[in-house]
C-alpha positions as CSV (number, residue, x, y, z in Angstrom):
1,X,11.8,-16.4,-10.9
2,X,14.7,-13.5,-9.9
3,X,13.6,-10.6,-8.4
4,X,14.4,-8.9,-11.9
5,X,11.7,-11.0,-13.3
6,X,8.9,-10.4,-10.2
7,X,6.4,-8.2,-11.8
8,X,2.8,-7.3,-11.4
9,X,2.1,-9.7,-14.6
10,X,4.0,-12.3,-13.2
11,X,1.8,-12.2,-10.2
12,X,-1.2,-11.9,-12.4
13,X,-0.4,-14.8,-14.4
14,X,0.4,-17.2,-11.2
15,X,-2.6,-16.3,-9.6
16,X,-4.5,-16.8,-13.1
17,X,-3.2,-20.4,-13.2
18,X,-4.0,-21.2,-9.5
19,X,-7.9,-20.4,-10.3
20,X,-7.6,-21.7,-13.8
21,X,-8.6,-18.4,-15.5
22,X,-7.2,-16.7,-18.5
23,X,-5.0,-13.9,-16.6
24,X,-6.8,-11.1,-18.4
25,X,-9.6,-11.9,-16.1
26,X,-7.8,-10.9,-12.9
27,X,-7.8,-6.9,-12.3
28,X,-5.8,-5.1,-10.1
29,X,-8.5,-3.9,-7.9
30,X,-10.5,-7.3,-8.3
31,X,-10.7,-9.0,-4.9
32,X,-9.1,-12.4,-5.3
33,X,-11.5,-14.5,-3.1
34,X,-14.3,-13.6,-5.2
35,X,-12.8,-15.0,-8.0
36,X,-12.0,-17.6,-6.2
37,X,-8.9,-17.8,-4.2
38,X,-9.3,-19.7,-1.1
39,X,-6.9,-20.3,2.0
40,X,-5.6,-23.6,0.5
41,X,-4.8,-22.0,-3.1
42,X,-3.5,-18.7,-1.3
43,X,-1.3,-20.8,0.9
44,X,0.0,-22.5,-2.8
45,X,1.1,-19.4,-3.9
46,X,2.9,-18.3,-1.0
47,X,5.1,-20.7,-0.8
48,X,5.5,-20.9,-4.2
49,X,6.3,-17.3,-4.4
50,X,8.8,-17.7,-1.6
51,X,10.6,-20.5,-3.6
52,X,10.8,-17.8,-5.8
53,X,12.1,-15.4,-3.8
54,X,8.9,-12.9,-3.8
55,X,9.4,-10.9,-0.1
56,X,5.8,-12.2,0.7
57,X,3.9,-14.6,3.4
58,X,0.2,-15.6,4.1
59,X,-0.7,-13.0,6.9
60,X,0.4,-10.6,4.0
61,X,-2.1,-12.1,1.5
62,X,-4.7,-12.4,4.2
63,X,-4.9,-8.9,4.4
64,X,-4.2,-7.8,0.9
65,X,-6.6,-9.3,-1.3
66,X,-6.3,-7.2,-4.3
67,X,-3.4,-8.1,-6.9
68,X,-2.8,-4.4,-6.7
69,X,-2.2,-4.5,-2.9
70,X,-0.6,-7.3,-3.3
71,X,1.7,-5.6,-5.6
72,X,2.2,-2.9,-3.4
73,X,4.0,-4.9,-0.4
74,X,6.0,-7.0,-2.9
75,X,7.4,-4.1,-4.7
76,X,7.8,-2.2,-1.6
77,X,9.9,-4.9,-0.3
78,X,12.1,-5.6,-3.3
C-alpha cells in the first residue's frame, strides 16, 4: 500500500479482515473494540499499517477508536 492507495476503505477493509467480518459491517462512527478489536489485533494492524507506510502508531489507535477518527489522524498526516 502507497500513500495514494491509503483510503478510508482501505482501512475499513484491513480492520474487517483482522476481526473476520464482512467490511460493510464496520461504520465509521462504530467503536472498534465493541466489535471486537482488542490490544493484540490493534497492535497487528499498526505495524502492519506502518509496513505500509500509514503515518499511524498504537497510542494513536488507543485513543481513536472510531475508523472515522482513525481516519482523521491518518489523513491529517498524509
Amino acid at each position: 500500500m502507497t500513500a495514494e492507495a491509503i483510503t478510508l476503505e482501505r482501512l475499513r477493509a484491513d480492520v474487517a479482515e483482522m476481526l473476520e467480518i464482512a467490511p460493510a459491517e464496520v461504520g465509521d462512527d462504530d467503536n472498534l473494540m465493541d466489535l471486537g478489536l482488542d490490544s493484540m489485533r490493534t497492535m497487528n494492524l499498526v505495524m502492519q499499517w506502518e509496513d505500509a507506510g500509514v503515518p499511524i502508531g498504537f497510542p494513536d489507535l488507543a485513543e481513536s477508536m472510531t475508523l472515522a477518527s482513525i481516519w482523521e489522524i491518518v489523513s491529517g498526516r498524509l
